[in-house]
GUTIMI-442451 format. One record per residue: residue in three letters; x, y, z of N, C-alpha, C, O in turn. Coordinates in steps of 0.1 Angstrom, whole numbers, padded with zeros to 4 digits, always signed. Example, Ala and Ser with C-alpha at 12.3 -4.5 7.8 and 13.67 -1.06 7.14 Angstrom:
2
ALA+0132-0057+0078+0123-0045+0078+0132-0033+0078+0142-0033+0085 SER+0128-0022+0071+0137-0011+0071+0129+0000+0079+0134+0011+0080 
END
This chain:
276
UNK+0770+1077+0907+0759+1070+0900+0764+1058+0893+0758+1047+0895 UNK+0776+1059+0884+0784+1048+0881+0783+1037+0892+0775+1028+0892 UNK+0794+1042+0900+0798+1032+0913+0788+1023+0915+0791+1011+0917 UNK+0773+1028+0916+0763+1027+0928+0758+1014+0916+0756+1002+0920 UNK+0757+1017+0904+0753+1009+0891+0760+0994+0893+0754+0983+0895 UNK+0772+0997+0892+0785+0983+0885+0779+0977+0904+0774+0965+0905 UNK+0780+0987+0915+0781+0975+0925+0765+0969+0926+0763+0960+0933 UNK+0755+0975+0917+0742+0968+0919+0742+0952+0910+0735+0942+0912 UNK+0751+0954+0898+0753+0948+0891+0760+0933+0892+0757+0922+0888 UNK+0771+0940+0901+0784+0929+0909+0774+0921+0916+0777+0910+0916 UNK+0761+0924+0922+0756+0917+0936+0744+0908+0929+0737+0900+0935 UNK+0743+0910+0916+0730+0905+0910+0728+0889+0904+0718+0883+0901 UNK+0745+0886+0904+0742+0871+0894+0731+0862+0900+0730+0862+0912 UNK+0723+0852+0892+0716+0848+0893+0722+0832+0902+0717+0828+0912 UNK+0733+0827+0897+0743+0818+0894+0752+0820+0898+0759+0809+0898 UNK+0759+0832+0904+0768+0842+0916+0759+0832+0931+0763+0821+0934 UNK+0749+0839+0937+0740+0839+0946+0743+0821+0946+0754+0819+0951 UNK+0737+0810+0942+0736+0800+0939+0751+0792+0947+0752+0784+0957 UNK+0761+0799+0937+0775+0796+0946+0779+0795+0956+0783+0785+0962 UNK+0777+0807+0959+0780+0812+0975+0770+0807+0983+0773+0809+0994 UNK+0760+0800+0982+0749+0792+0989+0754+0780+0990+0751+0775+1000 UNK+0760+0775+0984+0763+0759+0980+0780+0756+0989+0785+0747+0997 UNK+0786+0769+0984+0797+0771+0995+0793+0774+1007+0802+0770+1014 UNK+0786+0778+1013+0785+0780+1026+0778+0769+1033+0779+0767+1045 UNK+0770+0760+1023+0767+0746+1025+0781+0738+1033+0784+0732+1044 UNK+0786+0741+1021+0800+0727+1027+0809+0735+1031+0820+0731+1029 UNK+0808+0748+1039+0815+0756+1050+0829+0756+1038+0839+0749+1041 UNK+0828+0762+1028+0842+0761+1019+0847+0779+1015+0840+0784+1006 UNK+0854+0783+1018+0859+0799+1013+0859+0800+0998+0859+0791+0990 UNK+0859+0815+0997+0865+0811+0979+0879+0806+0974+0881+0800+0964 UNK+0887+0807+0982+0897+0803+0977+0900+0786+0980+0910+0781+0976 UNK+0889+0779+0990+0888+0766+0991+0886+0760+0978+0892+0751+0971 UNK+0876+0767+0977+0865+0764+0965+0876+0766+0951+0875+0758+0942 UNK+0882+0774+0949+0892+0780+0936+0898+0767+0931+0897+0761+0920 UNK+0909+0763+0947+0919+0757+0946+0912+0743+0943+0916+0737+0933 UNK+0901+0737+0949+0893+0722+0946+0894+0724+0931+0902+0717+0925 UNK+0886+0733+0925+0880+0737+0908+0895+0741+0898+0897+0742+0886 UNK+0905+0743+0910+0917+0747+0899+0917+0756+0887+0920+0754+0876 UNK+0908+0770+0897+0904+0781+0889+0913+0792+0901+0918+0788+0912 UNK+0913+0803+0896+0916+0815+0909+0906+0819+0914+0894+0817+0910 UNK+0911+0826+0925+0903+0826+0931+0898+0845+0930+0892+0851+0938 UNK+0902+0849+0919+0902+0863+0912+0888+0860+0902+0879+0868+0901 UNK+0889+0852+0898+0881+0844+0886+0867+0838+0893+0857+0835+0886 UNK+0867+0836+0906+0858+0827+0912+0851+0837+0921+0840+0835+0926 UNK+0858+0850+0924+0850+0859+0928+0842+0867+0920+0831+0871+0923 UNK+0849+0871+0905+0839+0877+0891+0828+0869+0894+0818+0873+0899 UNK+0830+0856+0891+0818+0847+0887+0805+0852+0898+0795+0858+0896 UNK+0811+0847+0907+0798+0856+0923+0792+0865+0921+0780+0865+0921 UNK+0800+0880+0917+0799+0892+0918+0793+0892+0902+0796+0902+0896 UNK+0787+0883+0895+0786+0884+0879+0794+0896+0872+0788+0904+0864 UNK+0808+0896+0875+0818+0908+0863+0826+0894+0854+0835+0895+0847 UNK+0818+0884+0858+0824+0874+0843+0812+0862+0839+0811+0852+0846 UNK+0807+0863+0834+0800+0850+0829+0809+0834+0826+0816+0830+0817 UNK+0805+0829+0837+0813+0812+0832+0805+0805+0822+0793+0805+0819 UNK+0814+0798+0817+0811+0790+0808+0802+0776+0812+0805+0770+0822 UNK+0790+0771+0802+0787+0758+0813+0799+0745+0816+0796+0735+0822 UNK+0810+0747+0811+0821+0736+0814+0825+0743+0831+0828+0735+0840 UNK+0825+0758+0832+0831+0762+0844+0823+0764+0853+0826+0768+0864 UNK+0806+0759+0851+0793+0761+0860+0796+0741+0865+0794+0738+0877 UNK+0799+0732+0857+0798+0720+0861+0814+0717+0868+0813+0709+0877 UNK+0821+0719+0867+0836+0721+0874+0830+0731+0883+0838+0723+0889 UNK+0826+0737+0889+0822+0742+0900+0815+0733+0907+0819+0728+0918 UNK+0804+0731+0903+0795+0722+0910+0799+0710+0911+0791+0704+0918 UNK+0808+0704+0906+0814+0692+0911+0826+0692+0918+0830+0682+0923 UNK+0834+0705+0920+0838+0707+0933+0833+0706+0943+0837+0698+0952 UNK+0819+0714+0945+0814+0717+0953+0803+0703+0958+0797+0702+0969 UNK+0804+0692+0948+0798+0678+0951+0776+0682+0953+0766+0678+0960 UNK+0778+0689+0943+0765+0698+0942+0756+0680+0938+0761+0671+0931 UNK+0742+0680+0945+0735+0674+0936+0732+0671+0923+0739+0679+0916 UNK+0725+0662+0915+0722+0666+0902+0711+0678+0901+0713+0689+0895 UNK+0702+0677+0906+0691+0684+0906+0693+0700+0905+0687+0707+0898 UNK+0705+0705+0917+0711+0717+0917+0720+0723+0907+0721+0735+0903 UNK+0727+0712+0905+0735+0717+0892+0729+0719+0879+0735+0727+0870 UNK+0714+0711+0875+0707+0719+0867+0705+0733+0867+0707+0741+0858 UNK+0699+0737+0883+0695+0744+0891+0705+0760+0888+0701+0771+0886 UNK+0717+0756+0889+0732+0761+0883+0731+0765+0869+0729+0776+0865 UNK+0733+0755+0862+0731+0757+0851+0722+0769+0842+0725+0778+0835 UNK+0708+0761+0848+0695+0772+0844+0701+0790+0848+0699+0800+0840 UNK+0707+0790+0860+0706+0806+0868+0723+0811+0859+0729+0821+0862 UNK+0726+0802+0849+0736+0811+0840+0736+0813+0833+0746+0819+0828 UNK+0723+0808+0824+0715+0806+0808+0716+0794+0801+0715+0794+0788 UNK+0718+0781+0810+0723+0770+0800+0711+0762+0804+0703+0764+0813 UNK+0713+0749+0793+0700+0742+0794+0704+0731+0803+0716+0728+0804 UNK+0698+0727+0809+0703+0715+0819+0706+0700+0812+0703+0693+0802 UNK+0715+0698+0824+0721+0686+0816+0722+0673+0822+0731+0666+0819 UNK+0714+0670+0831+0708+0656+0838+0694+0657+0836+0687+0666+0841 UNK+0689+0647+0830+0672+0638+0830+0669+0642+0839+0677+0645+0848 UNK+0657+0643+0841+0644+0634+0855+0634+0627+0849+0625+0633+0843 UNK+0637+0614+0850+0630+0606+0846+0621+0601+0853+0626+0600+0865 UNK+0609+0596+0852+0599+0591+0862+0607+0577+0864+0616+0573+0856 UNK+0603+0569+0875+0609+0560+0881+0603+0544+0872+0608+0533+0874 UNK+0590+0547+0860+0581+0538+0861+0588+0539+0841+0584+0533+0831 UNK+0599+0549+0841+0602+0550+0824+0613+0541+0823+0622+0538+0830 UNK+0610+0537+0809+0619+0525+0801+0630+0523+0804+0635+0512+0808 UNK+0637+0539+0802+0648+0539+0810+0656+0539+0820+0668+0543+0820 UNK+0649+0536+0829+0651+0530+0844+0643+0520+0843+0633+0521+0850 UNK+0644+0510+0837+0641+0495+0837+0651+0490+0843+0648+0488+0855 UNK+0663+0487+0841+0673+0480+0849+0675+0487+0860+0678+0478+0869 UNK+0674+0502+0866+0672+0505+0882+0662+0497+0884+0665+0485+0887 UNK+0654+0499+0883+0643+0495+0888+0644+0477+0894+0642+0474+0906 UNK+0647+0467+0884+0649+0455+0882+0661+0458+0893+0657+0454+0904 UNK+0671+0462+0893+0678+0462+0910+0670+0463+0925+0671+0457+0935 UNK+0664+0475+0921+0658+0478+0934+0648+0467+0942+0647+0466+0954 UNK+0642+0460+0931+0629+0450+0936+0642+0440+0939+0641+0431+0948 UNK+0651+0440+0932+0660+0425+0937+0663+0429+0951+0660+0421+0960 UNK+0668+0438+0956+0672+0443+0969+0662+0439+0980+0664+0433+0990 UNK+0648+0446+0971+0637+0444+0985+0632+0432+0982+0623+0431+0990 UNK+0632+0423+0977+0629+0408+0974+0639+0405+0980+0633+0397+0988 UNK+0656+0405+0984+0664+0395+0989+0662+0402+1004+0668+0396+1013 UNK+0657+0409+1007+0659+0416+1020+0649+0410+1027+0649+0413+1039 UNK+0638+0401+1023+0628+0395+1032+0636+0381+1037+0644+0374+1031 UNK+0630+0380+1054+0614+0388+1058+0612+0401+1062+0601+0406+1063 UNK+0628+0410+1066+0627+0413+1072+0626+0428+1061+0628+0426+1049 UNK+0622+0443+1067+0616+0453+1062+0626+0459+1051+0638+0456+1052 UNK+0620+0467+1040+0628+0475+1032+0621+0485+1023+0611+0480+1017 UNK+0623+0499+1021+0616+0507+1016+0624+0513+1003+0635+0510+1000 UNK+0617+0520+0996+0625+0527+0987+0620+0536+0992+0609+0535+0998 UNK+0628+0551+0991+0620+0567+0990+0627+0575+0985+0639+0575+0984 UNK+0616+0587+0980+0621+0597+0972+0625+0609+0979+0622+0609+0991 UNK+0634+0622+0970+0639+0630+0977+0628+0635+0988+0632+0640+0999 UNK+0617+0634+0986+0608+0638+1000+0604+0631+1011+0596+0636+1019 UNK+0610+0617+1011+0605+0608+1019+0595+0600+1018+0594+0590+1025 UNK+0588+0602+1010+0576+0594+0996+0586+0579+1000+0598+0579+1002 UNK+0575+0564+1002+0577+0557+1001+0576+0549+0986+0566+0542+0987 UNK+0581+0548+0975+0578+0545+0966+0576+0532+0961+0567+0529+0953 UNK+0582+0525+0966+0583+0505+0965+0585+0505+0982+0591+0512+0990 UNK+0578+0493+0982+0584+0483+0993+0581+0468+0995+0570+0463+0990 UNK+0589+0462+1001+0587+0448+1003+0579+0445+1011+0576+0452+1021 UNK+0573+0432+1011+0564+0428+1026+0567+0425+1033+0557+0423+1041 UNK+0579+0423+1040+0586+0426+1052+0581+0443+1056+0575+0446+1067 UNK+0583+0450+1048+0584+0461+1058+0567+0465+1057+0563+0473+1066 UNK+0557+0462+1049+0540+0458+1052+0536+0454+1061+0526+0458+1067 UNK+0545+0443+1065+0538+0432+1076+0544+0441+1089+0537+0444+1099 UNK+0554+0443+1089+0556+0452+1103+0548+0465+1099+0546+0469+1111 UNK+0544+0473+1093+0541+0485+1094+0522+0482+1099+0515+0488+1107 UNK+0520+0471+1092+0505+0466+1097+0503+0466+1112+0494+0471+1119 UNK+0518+0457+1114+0513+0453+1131+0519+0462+1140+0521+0458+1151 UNK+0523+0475+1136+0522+0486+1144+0518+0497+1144+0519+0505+1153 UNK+0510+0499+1131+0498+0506+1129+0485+0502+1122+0481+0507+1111 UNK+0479+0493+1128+0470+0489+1123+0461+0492+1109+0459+0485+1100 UNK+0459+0504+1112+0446+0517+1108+0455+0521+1094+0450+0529+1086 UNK+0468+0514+1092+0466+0515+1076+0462+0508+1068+0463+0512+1057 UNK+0457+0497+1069+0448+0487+1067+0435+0493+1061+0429+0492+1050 UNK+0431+0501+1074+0416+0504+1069+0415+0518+1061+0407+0521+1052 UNK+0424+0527+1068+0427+0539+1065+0436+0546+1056+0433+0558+1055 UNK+0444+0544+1050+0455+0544+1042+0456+0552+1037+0449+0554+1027 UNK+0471+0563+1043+0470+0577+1028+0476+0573+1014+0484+0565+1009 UNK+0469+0582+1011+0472+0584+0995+0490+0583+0995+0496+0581+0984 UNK+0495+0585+1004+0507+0582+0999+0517+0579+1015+0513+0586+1024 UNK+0524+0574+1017+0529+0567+1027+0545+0576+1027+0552+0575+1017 UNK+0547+0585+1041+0559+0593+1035+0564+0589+1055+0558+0592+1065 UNK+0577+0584+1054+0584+0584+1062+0586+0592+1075+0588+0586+1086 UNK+0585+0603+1074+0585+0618+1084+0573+0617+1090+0570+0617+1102 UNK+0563+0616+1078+0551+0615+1083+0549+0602+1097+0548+0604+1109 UNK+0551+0594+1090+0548+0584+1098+0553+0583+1114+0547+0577+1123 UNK+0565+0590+1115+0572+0586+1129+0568+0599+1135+0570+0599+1147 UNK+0563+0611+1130+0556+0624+1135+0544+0627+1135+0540+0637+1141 UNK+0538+0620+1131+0520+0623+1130+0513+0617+1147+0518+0608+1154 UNK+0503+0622+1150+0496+0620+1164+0494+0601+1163+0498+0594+1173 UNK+0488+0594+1153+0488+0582+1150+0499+0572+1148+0498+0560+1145 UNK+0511+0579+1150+0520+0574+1137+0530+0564+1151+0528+0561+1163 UNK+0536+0563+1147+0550+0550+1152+0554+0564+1163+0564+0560+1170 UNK+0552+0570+1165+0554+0578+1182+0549+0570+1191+0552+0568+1203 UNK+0540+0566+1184+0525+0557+1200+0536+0545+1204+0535+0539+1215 UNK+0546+0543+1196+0551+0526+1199+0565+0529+1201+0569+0520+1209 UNK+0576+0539+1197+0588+0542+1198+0590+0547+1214+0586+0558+1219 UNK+0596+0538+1219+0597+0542+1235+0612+0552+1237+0614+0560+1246 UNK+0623+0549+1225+0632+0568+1224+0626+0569+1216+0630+0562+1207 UNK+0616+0576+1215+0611+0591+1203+0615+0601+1200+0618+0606+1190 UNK+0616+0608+1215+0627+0616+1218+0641+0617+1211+0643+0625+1202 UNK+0649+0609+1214+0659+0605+1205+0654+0603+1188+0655+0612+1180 UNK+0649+0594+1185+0647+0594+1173+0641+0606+1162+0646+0607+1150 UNK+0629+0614+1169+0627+0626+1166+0636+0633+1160+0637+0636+1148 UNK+0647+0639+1174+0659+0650+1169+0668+0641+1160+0675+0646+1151 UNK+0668+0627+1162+0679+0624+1147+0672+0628+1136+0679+0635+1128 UNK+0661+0626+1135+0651+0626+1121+0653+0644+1121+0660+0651+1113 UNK+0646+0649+1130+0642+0662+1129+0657+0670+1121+0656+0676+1110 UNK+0669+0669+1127+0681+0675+1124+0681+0673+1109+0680+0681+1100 UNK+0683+0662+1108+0687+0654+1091+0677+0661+1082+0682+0668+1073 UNK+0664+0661+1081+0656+0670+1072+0657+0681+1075+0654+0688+1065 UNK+0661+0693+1089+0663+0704+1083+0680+0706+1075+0682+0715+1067 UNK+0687+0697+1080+0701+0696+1069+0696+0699+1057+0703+0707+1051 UNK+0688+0695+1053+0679+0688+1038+0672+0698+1031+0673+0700+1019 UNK+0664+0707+1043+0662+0720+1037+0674+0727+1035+0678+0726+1023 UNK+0683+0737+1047+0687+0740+1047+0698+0739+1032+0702+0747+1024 UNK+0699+0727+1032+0706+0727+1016+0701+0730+1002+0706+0737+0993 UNK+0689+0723+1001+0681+0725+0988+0675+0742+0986+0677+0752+0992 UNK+0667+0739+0975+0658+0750+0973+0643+0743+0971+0636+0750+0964 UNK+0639+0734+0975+0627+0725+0974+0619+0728+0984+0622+0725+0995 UNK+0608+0737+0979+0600+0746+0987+0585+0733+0994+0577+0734+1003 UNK+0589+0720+0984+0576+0709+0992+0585+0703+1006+0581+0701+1018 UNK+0594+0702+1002+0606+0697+1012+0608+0704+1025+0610+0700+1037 UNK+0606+0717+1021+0604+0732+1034+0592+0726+1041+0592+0724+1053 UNK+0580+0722+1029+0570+0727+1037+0564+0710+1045+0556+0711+1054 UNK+0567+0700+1042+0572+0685+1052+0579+0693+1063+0573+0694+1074 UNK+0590+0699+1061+0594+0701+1073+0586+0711+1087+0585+0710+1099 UNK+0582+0719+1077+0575+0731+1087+0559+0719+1090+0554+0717+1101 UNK+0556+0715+1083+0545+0702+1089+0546+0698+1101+0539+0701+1111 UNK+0561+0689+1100+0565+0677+1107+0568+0689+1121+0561+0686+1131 UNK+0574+0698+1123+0581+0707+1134+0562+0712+1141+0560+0715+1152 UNK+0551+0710+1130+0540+0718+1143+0530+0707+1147+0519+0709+1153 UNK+0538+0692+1144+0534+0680+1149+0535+0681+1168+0545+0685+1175 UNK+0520+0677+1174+0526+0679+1188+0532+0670+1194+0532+0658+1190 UNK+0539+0676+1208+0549+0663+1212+0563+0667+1206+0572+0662+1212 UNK+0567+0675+1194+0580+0678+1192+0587+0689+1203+0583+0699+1208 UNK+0599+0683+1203+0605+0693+1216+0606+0708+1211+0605+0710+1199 UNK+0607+0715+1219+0608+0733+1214+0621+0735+1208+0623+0741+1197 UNK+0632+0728+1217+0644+0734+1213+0649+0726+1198+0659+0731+1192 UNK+0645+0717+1193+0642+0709+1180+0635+0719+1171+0635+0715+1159 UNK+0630+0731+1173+0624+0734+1161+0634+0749+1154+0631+0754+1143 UNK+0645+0752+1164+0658+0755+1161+0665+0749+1155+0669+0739+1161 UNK+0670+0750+1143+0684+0743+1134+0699+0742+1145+0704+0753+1148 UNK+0704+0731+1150+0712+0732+1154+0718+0721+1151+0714+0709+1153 UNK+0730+0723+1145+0741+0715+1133+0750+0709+1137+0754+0699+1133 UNK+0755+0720+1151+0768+0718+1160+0769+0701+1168+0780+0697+1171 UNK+0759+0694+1170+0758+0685+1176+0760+0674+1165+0751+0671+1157 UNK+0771+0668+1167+0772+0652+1162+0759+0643+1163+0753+0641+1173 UNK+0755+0636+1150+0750+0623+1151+0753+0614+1157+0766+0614+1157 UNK+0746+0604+1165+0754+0594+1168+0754+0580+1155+0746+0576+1146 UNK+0768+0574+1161+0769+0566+1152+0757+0556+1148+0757+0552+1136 UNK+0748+0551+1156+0739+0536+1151+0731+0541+1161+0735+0543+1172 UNK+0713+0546+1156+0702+0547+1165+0696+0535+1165+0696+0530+1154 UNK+0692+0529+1172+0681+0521+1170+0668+0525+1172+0665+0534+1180 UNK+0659+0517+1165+0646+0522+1170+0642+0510+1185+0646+0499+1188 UNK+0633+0518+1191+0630+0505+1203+0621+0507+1203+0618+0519+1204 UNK+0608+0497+1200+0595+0498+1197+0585+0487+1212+0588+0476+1217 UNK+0577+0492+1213+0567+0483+1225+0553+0483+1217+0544+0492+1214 UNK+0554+0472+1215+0535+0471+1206+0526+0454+1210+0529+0443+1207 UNK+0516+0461+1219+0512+0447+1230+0518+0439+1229+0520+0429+1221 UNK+0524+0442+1241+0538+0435+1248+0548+0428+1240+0554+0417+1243 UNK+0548+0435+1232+0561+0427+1224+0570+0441+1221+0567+0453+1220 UNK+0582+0436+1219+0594+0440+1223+0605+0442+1214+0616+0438+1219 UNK+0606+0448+1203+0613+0450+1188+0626+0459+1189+0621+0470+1191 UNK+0637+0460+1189+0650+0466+1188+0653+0467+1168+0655+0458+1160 UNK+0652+0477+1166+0654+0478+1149+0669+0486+1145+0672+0491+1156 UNK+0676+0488+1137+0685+0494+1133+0681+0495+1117+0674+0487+1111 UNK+0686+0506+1110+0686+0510+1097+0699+0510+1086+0708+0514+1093 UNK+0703+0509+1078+0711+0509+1069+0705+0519+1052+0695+0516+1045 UNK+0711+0527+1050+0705+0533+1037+0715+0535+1026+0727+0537+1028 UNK+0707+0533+1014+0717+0530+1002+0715+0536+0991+0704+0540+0989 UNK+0721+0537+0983+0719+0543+0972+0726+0544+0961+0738+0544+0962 UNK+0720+0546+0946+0731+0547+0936+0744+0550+0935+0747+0560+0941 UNK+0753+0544+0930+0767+0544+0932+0768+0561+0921+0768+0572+0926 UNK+0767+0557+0909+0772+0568+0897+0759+0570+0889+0757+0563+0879 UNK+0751+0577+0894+0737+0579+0889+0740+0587+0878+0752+0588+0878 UNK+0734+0595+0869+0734+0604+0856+0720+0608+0858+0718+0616+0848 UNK+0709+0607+0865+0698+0605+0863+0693+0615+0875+0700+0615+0885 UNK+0681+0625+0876+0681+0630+0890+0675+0621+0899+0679+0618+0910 UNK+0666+0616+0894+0656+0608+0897+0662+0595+0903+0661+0593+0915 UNK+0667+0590+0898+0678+0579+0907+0689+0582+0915+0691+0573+0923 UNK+0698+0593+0915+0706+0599+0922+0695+0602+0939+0701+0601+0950 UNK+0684+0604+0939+0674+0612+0945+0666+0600+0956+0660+0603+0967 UNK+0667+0587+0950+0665+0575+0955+0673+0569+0968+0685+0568+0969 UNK+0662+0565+0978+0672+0558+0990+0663+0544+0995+0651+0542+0996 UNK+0672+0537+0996+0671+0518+0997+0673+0520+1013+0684+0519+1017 UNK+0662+0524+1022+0665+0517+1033+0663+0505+1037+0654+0501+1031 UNK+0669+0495+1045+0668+0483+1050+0666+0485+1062+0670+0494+1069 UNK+0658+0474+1067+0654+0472+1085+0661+0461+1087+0658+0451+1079 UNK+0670+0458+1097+0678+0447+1105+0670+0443+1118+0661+0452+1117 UNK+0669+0440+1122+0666+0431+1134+0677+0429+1146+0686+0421+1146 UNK+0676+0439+1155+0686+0442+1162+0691+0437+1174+0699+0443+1181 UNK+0683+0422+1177+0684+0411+1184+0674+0400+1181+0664+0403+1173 UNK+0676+0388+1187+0671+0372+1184+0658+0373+1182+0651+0368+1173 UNK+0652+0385+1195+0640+0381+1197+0633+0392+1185+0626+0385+1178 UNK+0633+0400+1182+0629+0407+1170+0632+0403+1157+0625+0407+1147 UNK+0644+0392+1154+0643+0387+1144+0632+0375+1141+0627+0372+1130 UNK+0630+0367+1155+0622+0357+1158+0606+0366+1155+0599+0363+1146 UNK+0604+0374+1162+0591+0383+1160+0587+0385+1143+0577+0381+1138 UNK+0597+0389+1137+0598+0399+1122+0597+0383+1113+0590+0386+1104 UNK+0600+0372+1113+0597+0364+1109+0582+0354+1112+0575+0348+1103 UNK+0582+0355+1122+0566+0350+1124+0555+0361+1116+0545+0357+1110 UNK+0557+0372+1116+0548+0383+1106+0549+0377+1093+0539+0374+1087 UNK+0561+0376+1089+0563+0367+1075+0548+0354+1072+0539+0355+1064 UNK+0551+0346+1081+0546+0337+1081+0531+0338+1081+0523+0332+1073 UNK+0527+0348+1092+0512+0350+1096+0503+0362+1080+0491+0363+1078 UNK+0517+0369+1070+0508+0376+1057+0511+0363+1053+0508+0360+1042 
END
């Protein structure tokens, strides 16, 4: 009855559980994980098995072994009794006044050509009119139609969306598709689950895509290849993001840019300029 007790006890940490999730994230053992944190690995199995309570100095040296998000490491924190210790600040608060004042400098210097900001869900939150003026003239109907909120996944997966004009979809799809179940598969963001389980009962997605399969390399540079009455667009992406954020909310933030991936698409992507 003992035994049966201490081992219900060993399997219960709240903040144990959490660990070993985050390690199996970055395929790391415990004793990978020990030696990064320059703890033992005697010490790093109590913590799992909750037969030690860490300290929040030994919950944040974990998680920054482990290269844990901000968001999780609160996440961490909370599941060992401690109060969290990164912000989330709304994007529109005081103190992200100077983020902020960067980000419009980025999508202001990045015209004519497209640039988005988005949040950890793919939420478009700012963008430039570069990337307006192309999203107009390949989907019209946001013009008249317009959701309440403009989210990335959405767009390249929905029956209306940039599928109608993406001549590799296919390709583009399983890049997209793979990278947000990465996304689940890491987090615990049950809106983020449920974008994905959305986007997977979108039709037109391949079957064997709705399987997690990790084993396959990205390739280095997709492009998008777009056909929208008879015109002829080659695009590439770049994405960016805070260097040393403190903030979840800005850590959580991504600066895509659209390139122009030949003459004739840069010549196109500027006449849009001209014609908003």
């Amino acid at each position: 009855m003992v035994s049966a007790t201490v081992t219900q006890l060993e399997t219960s940490s709240p903040v144990g559980r959490l660990l070993k999730h985050w390690r199996g994230v970055r395929r790391m053992s415990q004793l990978d994980l020990a030696l990064a944190a320059e703890i033992s690995a005697r010490h790093l199995s109590f913590v799992e098995t909750g037969r030690a309570q860490p300290s929040r100095e030994m919950v944040l040296r974990l998680a920054t072994a482990l290269d844990v998000p901000l968001r999780e490491r609160n996440a961490l924190l909370h599941a060992a009794g401690y109060a969290p210790t990164y912000p989330e600040s709304g994007l529109e608060a005081p103190e992200l006044a100077q983020a902020r004042k960067a980000l419009q400098f980025m999508l202001d210097a990045h015209e004519p050509f497209g640039a988005v900001v988005t949040d950890r869900r793919w939420n478009i939150v700012m963008a430039n009119q570069g990337a307006m003026n192309l999203m107009m003239f390949l989907l019209p109907s946001l013009a008249t139609d317009p959701p309440e909120t403009l989210n990335v996944k959405r767009l390249l997966f929905a029956e209306n969306g940039l599928k109608t004009c993406l001549t590799n979809w296919e390709q583009v799809a399983e890049h997209q598709l793979r990278g947000l179940q990465r996304e689940v598969a890491a987090s615990n963001d049950p809106e983020l689950a449920d974008l994905l389980e959305e986007v997977q009962s979108y039709a037109d997605v391949p079957k064997h895509l709705l399987v997690p399969d990790f084993s396959t390399p990205s390739v280095p540079l997709l492009s998008l290849n777009i056909r929208k009455d008879g015109v002829d667009l080659n695009l590439f992406t770049m994405i960016s993001t805070f260097g040393t954020p403190q903030d979840v909310t800005l850590q959580e933030l991504r600066i895509e840019s659209f390139f122009p991936g030949d003459e004739a698409t840069d010549a196109v992507w500027r006449r849009l300029g001209e014609a908003g």
